[in-house]
C-alpha positions in Angstrom: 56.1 -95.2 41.8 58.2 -97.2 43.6 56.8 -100.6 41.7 57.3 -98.9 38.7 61.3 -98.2 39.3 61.8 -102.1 40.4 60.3 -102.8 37.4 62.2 -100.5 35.3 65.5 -101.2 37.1 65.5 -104.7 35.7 64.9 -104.0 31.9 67.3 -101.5 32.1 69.8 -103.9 32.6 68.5 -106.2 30.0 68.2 -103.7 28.0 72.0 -103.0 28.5 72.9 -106.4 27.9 71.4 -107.5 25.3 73.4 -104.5 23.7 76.9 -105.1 24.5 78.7 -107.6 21.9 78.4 -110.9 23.1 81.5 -112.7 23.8 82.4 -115.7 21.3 83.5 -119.1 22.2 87.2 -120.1 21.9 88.1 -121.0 17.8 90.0 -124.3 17.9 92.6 -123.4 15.6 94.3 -126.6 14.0 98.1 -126.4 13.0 98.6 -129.4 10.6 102.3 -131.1 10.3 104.3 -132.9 7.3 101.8 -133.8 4.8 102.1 -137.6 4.0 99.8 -137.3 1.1 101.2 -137.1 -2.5 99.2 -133.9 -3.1 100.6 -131.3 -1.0 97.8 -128.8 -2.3 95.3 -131.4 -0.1 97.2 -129.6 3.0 97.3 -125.7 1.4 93.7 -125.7 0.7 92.8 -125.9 4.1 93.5 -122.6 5.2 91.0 -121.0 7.5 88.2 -123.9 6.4 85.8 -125.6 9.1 87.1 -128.4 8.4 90.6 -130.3 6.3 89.4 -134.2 6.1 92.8 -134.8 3.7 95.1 -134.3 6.8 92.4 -134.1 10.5 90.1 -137.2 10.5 88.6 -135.9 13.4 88.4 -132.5 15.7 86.7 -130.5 18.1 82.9 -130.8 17.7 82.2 -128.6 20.9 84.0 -125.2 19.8 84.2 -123.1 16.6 86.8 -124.6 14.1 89.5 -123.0 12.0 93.0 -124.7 9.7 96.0 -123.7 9.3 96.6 -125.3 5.7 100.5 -124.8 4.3 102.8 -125.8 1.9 104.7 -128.7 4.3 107.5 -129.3 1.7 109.1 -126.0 2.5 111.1 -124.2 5.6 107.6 -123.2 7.3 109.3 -120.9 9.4 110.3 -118.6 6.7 107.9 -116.3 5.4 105.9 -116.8 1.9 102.3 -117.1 1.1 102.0 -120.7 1.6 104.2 -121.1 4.1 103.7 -122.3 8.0 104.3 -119.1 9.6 102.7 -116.6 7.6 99.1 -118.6 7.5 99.0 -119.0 10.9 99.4 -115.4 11.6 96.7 -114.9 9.1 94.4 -117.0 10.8 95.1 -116.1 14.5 94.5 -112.5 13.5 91.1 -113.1 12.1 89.7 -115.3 15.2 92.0 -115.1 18.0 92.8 -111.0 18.3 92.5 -109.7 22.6 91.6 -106.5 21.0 88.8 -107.8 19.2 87.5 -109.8 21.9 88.1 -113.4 20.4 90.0 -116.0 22.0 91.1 -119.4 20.6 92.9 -122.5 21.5 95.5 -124.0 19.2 95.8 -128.3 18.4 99.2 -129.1 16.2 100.5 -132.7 15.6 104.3 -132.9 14.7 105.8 -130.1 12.3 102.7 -128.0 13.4 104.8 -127.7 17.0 107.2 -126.1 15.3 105.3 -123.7 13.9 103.3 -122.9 16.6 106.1 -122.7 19.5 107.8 -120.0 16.7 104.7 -118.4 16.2 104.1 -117.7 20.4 107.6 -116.7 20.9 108.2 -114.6 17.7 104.7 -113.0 17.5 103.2 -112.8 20.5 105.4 -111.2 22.9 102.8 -108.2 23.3 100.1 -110.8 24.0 98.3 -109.5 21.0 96.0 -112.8 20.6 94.3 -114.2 23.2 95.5 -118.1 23.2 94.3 -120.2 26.2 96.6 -122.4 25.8 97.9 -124.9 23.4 97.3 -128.8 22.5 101.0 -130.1 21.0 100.4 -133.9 19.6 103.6 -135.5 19.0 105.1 -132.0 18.6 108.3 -132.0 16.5 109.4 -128.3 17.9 112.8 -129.9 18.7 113.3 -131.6 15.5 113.8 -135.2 14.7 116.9 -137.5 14.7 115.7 -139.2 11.2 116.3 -135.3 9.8 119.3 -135.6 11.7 120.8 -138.5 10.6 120.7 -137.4 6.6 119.1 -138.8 3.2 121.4 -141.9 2.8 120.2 -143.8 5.9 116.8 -141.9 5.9 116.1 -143.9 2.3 117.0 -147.4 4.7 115.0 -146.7 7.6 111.7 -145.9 5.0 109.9 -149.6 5.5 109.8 -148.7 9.3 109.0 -144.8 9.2 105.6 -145.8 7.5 106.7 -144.2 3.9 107.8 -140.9 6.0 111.1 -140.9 4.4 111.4 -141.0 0.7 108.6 -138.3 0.9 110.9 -135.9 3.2 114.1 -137.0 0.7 112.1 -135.2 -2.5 111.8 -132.4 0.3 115.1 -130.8 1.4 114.1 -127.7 2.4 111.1 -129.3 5.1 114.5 -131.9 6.5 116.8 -129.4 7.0 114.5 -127.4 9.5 113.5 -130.7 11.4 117.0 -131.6 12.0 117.3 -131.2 15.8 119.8 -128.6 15.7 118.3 -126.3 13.6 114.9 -127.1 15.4 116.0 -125.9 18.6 118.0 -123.0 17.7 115.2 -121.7 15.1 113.6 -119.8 18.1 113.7 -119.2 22.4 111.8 -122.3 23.5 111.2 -121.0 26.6 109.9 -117.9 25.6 105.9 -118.8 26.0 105.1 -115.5 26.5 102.2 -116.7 28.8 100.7 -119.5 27.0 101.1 -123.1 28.5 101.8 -125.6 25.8 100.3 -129.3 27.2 102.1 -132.2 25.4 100.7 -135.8 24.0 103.8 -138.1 23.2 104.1 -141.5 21.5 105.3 -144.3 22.8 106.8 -147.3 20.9 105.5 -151.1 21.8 108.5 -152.2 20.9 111.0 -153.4 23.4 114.5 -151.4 23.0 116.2 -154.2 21.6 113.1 -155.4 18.8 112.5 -152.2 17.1 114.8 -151.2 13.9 115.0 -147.4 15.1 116.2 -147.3 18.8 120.1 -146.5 17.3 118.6 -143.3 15.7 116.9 -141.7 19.1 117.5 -141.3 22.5 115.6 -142.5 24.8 111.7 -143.3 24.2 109.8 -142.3 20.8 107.0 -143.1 18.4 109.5 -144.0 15.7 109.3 -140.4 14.0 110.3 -138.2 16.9 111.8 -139.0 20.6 110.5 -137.6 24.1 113.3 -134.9 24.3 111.1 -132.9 21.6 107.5 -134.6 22.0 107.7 -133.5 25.8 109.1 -130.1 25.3 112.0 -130.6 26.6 115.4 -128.1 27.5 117.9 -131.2 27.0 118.5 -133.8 24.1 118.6 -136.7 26.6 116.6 -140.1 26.7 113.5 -139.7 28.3 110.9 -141.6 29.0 107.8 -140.0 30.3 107.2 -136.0 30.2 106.9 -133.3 32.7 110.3 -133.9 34.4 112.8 -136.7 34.8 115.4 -137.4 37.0 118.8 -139.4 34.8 121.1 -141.5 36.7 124.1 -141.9 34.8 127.6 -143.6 35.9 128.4 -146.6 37.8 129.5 -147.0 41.9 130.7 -144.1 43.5 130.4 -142.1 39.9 127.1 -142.3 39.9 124.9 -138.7 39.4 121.7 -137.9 39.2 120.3 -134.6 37.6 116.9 -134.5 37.2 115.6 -132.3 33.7 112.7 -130.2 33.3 110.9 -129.2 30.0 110.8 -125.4 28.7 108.9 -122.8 30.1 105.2 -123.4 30.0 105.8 -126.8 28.2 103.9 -129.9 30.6 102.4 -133.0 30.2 98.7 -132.9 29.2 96.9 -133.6 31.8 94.3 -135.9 29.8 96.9 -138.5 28.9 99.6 -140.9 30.0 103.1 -138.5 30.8 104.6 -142.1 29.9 103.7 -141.8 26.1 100.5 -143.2 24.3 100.8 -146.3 21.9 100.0 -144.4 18.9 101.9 -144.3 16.1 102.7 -140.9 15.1 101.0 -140.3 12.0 97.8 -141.7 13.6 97.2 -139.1 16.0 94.9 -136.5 13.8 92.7 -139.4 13.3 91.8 -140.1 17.2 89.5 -138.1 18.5 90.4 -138.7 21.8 93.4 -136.3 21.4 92.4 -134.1 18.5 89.3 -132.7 21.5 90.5 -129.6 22.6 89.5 -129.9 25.9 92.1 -130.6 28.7 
C-alpha cells in the first residue's frame, strides 16, 4: 500500500501540472519610429506581424515577435486608427495583459520612445500589462532640436540628416510633436509606473568643430537627436555619456558643478557604451546587436 501511494503521489502532481496553462515566453514587442521610406503604408502594415523587413532588418530570434506598425506622418500621440498610440495599446493588450498571464518586452528606435514612454505613463499606471522592461534605441521621447529649429533651416541641414528632413518638411503634424518642447511636456517622464526604460545612444565621430550640426544640439548626438533625450534625461543640457553627469560650468572662483540624473527608471543599457555608439541613427534597426532584446 504504501508503494502504491509514492507512486501515486508523483503522478498526481504531473497530472496537476500538465493541466495548469503553461506560462508563455516574453513577446518582444517592436515600436518602430519616423518612417524614412516613401511609402508610409510599408510602416502601417506592420501591425501585430512576426516580422516588418521595410522598417526592422533584424530582431529578436530567441523570443516571440510582435510590431507596432503606424502612420509616422501624424501626431502619434493622438488617438486614430493608424496612429502611434492607439496600435500600441492594441497590441500590448493582445500579448502583454498581467491578467492574462503574458508578459512582453518592448524595443523602440527614435519616435517609437515617444510613443512608448507616453504609452507607460498614460496607460499603465494600474500595471495592467506586464512589461519587463524596455529597450529605447536612439529614443526621441524628448524631441529633437532639428524639429526645433523649424522648416527653413531643416531644408539646409537635409545633405547631412541623411534625407531626414525634406521627408519631415511634407510632414508637419509628425515635426511639431518632436520639437523638444512639446516632446517633453506631451507626458510625466518620470512617471514609469515600474518599468525600467535601458537606453542605447549615438554618438557622432565627428570632432565638435568638423561636423555641420554641432550649432543645432547641445552637447553629444548622432546628428538626429542629442544625449539630453537619447539618455532619458530630466535637463536639456550637453551631455556626453548616459546614466548621470556631473556639468562644470563658470570660470575661477564662479565655477559650479551640478551633477544631472535622467528620469525615473530611465538608465543606460547595460549591454552598451553609456558614452554613445558610433552608429548613425537611422542604422540602428538594422544591427542586431541592439535590436536583441536581451540586456
Amino acid at each position: 500500500m504504501k508503494l502504491r501511494m509514492k507512486l501515486l503521489l508523483p503522478a498526481l502532481g504531473l497530472g496537476l501540472f500538465l493541466s495548469a496553462p503553461l506560462m508563455a515566453g516574453p513577446t518582444v514587442i517592436y515600436v518602430h519610429g519616423f518612417n524614412f521610406g516613401v511609402s508610409q503604408s510599408d510602416t502601417v502594415n506592420c501591425q501585430n506581424k512576426t516580422s516588418c523587413n521595410n522598417y526592422w532588418s533584424t530582431q529578436d530570434r530567441n523570443n516571440p515577435v510582435r510590431h507596432v506598425g503606424y502612420d509616422g506622418r501624424f501626431n502619434p500621440l493622438n488617438f486614430g486608427s493608424t496612429r502611434g498610440v492607439t496600435r500600441m495599446l492594441q497590441v500590448l493588450n493582445s500579448h502583454c495583459r498581467r491578467d492574462q498571464g503574458k508578459s512582453c518586452r518592448v524595443v523602440n528606435h527614435s519616435m517609437g520612445g515617444l510613443i512608448t514612454g507616453y504609452v507607460v505613463a498614460n496607460y499603465n499606471r494600474s500595471n495592467t500589462y506586464n512589461i519587463q522592461y524596455v529597450s529605447s534605441l536612439v529614443s526621441a521621447e524628448g524631441g529633437s532640436e532639428l524639429a526645433s529649429v523649424g522648416s527653413p533651416i531643416l531644408a539646409t541641414l537635409n545633405v547631412f540628416t541623411l534625407g531626414l528632413a525634406n521627408k519631415l518638411l511634407s510632414f508637419p503634424d509628425a515635426v511639431r510633436i518632436l520639437k523638444v518642447s512639446a516632446a517633453r511636456s506631451a507626458y510625466d517622464h518620470n512617471r514609469n509606473n515600474g518599468v525600467n526604460f535601458y537606453h542605447v545612444a549615438g554618438n557622432t565621430p565627428f570632432p565638435w568643430y568638423l561636423h555641420p550640426v554641432n550649432w543645432v544640439f547641445p552637447g553629444k548626438h548622432d546628428s538626429v537627436v542629442a544625449m539630453h533625450t537619447t539618455c532619458g534625461y530630466r535637463d536639456v543640457k550637453g551631455y556626453s555619456r548616459c546614466g548621470g553627469e556631473t556639468i562644470t560650468t563658470g570660470r575661477l572662483w564662479w565655477k559650479k558643478k551640478r551633477t544631472y540624473y535622467p528620469f525615473t527608471g530611465h538608465r543606460a543599457h547595460p549591454r552598451h557604451n553609456r558614452y554613445g555608439v558610433n552608429t548613425k541613427h537611422t542604422v540602428f534597426p538594422s544591427v542586431s546587436g541592439y535590436t536583441n532584446s536581451s540586456l
